[in-house]
N, C-alpha and C positions, 0 to 999 in steps of 0.2 A: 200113240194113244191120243186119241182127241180131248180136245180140254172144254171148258165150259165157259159160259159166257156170266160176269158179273150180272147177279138178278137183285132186285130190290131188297132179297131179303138176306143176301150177304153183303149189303152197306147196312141192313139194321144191326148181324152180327158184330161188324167192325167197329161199329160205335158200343156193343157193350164191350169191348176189348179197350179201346180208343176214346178220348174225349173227343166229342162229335169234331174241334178242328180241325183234330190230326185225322179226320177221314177226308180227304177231298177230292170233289169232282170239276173242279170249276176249270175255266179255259187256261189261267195263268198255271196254272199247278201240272195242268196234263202237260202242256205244252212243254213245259220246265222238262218235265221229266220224258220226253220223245223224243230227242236228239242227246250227244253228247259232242264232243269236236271231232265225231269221225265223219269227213266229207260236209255232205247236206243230207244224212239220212235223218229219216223221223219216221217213227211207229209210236202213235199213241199209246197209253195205257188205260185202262178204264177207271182206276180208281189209282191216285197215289196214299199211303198209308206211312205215317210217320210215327213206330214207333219210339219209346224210350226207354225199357229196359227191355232185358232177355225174356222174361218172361211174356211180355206181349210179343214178341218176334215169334216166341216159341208157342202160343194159342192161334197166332193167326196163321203160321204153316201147318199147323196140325187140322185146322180147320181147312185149310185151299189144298191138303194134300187130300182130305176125304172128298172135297167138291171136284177134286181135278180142276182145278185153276191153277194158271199158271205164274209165279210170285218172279220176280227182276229184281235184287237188289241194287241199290243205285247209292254211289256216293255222292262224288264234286261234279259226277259228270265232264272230268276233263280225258276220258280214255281218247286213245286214237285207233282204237280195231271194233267201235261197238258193240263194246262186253257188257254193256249197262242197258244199251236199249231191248224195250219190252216188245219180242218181234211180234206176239203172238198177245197181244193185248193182257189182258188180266191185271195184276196190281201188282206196281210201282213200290215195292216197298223201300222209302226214303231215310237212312242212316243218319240225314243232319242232327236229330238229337242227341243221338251219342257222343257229344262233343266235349268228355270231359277227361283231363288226366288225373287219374287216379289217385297214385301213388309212384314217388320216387323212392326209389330203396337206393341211398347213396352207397351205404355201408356196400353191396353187393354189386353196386353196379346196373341197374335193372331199373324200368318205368312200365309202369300198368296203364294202358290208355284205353279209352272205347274208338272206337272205327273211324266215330265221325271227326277226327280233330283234325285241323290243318297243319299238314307238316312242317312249314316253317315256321308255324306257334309252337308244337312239340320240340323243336331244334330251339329257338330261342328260350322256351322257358329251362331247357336243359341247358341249354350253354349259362345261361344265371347260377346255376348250380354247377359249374364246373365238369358238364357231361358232355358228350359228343356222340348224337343218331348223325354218320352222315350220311346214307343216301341221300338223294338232293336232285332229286327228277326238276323237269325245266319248270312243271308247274306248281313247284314246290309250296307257291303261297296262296292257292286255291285248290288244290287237291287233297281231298282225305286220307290219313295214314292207312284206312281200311281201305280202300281201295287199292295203295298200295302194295299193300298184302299180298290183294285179291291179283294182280300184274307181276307179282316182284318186282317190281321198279329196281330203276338203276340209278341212272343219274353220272353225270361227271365223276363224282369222286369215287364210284364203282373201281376205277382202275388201281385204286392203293387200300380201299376200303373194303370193297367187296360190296354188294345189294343186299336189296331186303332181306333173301332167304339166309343171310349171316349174321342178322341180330334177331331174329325171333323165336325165341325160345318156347313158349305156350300160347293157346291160344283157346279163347272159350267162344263155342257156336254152338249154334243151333241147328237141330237134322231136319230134312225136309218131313219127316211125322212129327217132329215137335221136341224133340230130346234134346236136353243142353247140357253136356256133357264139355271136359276141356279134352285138351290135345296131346298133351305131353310133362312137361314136369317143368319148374322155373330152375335150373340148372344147365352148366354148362356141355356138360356133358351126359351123354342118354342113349342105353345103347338096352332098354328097355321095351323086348316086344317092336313092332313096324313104326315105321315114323310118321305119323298123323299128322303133325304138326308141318311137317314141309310136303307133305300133300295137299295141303290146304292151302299153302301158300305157292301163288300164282294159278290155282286152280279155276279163279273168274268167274266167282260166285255160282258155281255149276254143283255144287257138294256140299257145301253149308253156308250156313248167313254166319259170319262171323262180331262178336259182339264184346271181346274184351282181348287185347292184345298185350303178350308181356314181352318185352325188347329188353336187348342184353344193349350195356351202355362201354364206352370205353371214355377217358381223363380225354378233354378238350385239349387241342393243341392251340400254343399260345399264338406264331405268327404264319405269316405264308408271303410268298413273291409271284407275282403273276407274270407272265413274258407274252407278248403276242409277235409272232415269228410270219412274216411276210417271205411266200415261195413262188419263184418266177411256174415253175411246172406242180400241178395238183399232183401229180403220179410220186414228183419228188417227194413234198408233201407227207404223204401216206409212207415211203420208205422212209422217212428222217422216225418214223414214229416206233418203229419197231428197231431203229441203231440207237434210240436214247434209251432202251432197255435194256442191250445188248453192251452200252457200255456202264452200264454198272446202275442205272438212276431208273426208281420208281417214283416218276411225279404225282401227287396228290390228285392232277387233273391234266388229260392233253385232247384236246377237243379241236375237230379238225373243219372248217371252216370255208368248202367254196368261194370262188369271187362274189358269185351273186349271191351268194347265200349272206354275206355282210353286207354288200351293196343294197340287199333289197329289207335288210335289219337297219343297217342306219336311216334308209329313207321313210321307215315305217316308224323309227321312233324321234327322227324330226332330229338326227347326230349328224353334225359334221363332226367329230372329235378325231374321226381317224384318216388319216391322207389313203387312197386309194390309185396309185398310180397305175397305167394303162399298160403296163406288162406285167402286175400281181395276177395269179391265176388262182391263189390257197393261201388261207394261214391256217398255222397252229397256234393254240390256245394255249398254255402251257401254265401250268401251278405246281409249285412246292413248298411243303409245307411242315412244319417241326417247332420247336420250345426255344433255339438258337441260332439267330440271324445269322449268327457269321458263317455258320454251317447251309443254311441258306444260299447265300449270297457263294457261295463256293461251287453248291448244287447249281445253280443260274449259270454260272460260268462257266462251268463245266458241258451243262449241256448246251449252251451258247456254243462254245466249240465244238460239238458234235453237228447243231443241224447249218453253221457255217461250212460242213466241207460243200452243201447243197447250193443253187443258183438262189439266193436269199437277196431278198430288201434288208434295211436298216429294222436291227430288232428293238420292239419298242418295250421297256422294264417299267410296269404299273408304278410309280413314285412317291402314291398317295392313296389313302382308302375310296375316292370319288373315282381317282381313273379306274380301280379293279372293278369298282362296282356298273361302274360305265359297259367296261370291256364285257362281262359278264350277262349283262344287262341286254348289252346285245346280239350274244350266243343264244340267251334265253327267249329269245326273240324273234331269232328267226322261222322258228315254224309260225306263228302268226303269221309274218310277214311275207309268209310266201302264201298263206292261205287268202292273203287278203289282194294278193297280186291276178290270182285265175284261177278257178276248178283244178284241184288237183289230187292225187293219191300219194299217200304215206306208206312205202314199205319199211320194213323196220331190221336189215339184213345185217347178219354180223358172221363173219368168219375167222380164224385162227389170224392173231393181228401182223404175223408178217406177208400174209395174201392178198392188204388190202389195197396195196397197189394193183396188183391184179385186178379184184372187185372193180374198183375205180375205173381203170380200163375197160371192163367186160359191160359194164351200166353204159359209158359213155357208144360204143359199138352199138350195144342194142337200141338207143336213142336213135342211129344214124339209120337203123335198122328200119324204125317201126315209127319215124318222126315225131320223136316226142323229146321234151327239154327235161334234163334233170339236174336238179340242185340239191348236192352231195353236203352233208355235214352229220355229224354226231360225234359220238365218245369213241374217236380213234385208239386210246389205247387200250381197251377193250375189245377191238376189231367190228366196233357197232356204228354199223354206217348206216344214217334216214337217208331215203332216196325216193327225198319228193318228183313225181311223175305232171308235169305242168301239162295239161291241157294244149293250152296256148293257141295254136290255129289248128289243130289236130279237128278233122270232120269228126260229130257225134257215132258215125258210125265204126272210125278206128277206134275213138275214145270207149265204146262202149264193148266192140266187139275181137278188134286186132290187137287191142292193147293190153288184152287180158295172154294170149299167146305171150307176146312180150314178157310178161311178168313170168308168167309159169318158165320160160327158158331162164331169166333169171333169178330163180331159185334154184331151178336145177343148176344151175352154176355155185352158187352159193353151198349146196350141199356137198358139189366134187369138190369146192376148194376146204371141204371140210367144216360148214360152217350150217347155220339152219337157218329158218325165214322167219322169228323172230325175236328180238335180244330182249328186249324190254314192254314192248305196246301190247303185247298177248295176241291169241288168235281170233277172239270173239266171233263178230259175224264175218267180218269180210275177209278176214286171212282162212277160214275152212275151207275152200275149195282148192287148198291150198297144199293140206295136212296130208297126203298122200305122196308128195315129195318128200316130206320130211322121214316120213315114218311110212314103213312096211305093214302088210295088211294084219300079223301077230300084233305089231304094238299097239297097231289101232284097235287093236279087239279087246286088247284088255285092259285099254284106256277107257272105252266104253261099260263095261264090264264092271269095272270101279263104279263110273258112276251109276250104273245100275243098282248098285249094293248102298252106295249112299243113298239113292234117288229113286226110288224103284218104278215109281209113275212119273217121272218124269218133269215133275213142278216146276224144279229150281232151273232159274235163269235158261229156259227152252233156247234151242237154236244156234248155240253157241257150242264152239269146236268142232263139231263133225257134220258131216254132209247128210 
């Protein structure tokens, strides 16, 4: 269905919805809102629109669903598959005002937030209160909890904690004709009619604009030990990850860390703090975490002897709250730092996590394959491996056109070893061409289908997941 072009007399509309500021045309605001950090893509939008409650979300899709305009909603702008960009112009609808936390229900456990809050303001003001959200995506302190939603985000502590779609209980949105209806029920348990609410979460703003979120909370834990484990072989690496589960230990966090992937994080955040000797090929990140140290300190040892039977460096044990936040600091770091290094592409591959040695091997093959550099890291115990694709001296014409072959073989790889194409970043625009590996031509019909019944003209968030 063809969509419509912003005319002058829907910005007069939006301003009787809107105070004239939060309608804007101007070059900083378009701008703002036509990229997010996936690659260097940019699509303008014609107008961004900021509103502040439900009720304005819900007059101006009802109004762009009758004009056939096409609405984007946009958080922090930190995705990495461009779920936010507005492919097909029309209006930018921007969520930063939503930035407030509602209510804490201690007695129950539970926080009411609006979309637009930054994650690790929601984690800190809850840790005050003796609560614990951990998801904990890398851009934890500039990404919107809505947004996260919109992705399921993962994050490090995914591996003992579980992601988004395990604290969200309710959710209140808005339908692309204007209905703001909630999702589901604030309890823990809901086995009432289809599940709306985990439909909506990670669906990537293609189904509703979501405008009030209820998180199920659990008691903070008091301490944690951080370890960073230096591996002569990355393949090793990868198997130490799945025998520290197998002998009894679920760590709070194990994040797995190529050479250059810290080499090119320390030089990006101006760190000597960590020695890098010239036969280090991998580390693992390793966190655990609980109410009693000496129970701690036993888990450390323990799993110390398990990735010692591997060809290991000297393991180094966080000693201080500065070295964890150091070590940490530069995990979270390194996708910047590699994006600042050359042109490069983000896949986001995770498969069943004793395969991912395999992975590790099958990426590095197809590099030698298709001469491309790749710099391996993510949430190993998960089996969620990024597999930044560098540029580097690759002609634009591999870059553009051989190296897409490349990727398509490895996902089908990713899928035999039982795994999909992707964990955490979503599909948005540049993983759709994508979705035909993952899923057979039934699922995709009735994934479409869905959002037809939400979306019937096709408004919300255009372009995103299907071809």
């Amino acid at each position: 269905m063809p969509f419509n072009r912003i005319q002058p007399t829907d910005i007069q509309f939006f301003k009787t919805v809107l105070e004239a500021r939060y309608v804007l045309t101007d070059e900083e605001h378009i701008s703002r809102c036509s990229g997010d950090q996936t690659e260097d893509l940019r699509f303008p939008p014609e107008v961004v629109l900021q509103p502040g409650t439900a009720d304005e979300v819900s007059k101006i899709m009802a109004y762009c669903n009758t004009q056939l305009i096409p609405v984007t909603p946009r958080g922090a702008g930190t995705g990495l598959s461009g779920g936010a960009l507005p492919v097909h112009g029309g209006v930018a609808l921007d969520m930063k005002r939503f930035n407030k936390i509602l209510h804490v229900d201690k007695r129950n456990f539970q926080v009411t937030t609006e979309p637009g809050v930054i994650t690790q303001e929601l984690q800190e003001h809850l840790k005050a209160e003796g609560l614990f959200y951990p998801p904990d995506p890398a851009s934890k302190g500039s990404c919107f909890i809505g947004g996260n939603v919109s992705e399921n985000s993962g994050g490090p502590r995914a591996v003992k904690y579980g992601v988004v779609k395990d604290y969200v209980l309710n959710l209140e949105m808005v339908l692309p004709d204007g209905t703001i209806m909630w999702t589901g029920a604030n309890v823990l348990k809901n086995a009432t009619g289809y599940n709306l609410t985990q439909l909506l979460v990670g669906s990537e703003g293609t189904l509703g604009v979501i405008t009030k979120i209820v998180l199920r909370l659990i008691p903070a834990v008091k301490h944690d030990l951080t370890l960073l484990v230096p591996f002569r072989s990355a393949v090793d690496a990868c198997a130490a990850v799945n025998a520290i589960f197998l002998g009894g230990y679920t760590p709070s966090a194990l994040e797995f860390m190529e050479r250059d992937a810290l080499e090119w994080s320390m030089r990006y955040t101006q760190s000597t703090a960590i020695d890098l000797p010239a036969d280090i090929a991998a580390h693992l990140l390793i966190e655990v975490d609980g109410n009693y140290m000496d129970e701690l300190y036993r888990d450390a040892e323990a799993i110390s002897a398990i990735v010692e039977r591997y060809d290991i460096g000297e393991i180094l044990l966080a000693d201080s709250h500065e070295q964890k936040q150091m070590l940490w600091n530069l995990r979270r770091k390194v996708g910047e730092a590699v994006k600042s290094n050359s042109i490069y592409k983000e896949e986001d591959t995770v498969v069943p996590r004793a395969e991912l040695p395999e992975l590790l091997q099958i990426i590095k093959q197809l590099g030698m394959e298709y001469g491309f550099q790749s710099v391996c890291y993510g949430h190993a115990g998960d089996g969620n491996l990024h597999v930044n694709i560098v540029k580097g001296d690759m002609s634009d014409d591999d870059w553009n056109l051989k190296l897409t072959e490349g990727i398509s073989k490895l996902f089908k790889e990713v899928v035999r070893l039982g795994g999909t194409i992707s964990g955490e970043h979503g599909i948005g625009l540049v993983q759709k061409p994508y979705m035909h590996i993952a899923f057979n031509d039934a699922q995709l019909t009735i994934m479409k289908q869905i959002k037809n019944v939400f979306d019937p003209n096709g408004i919300l968030n255009p372009g995103k997941l299907f071809v």
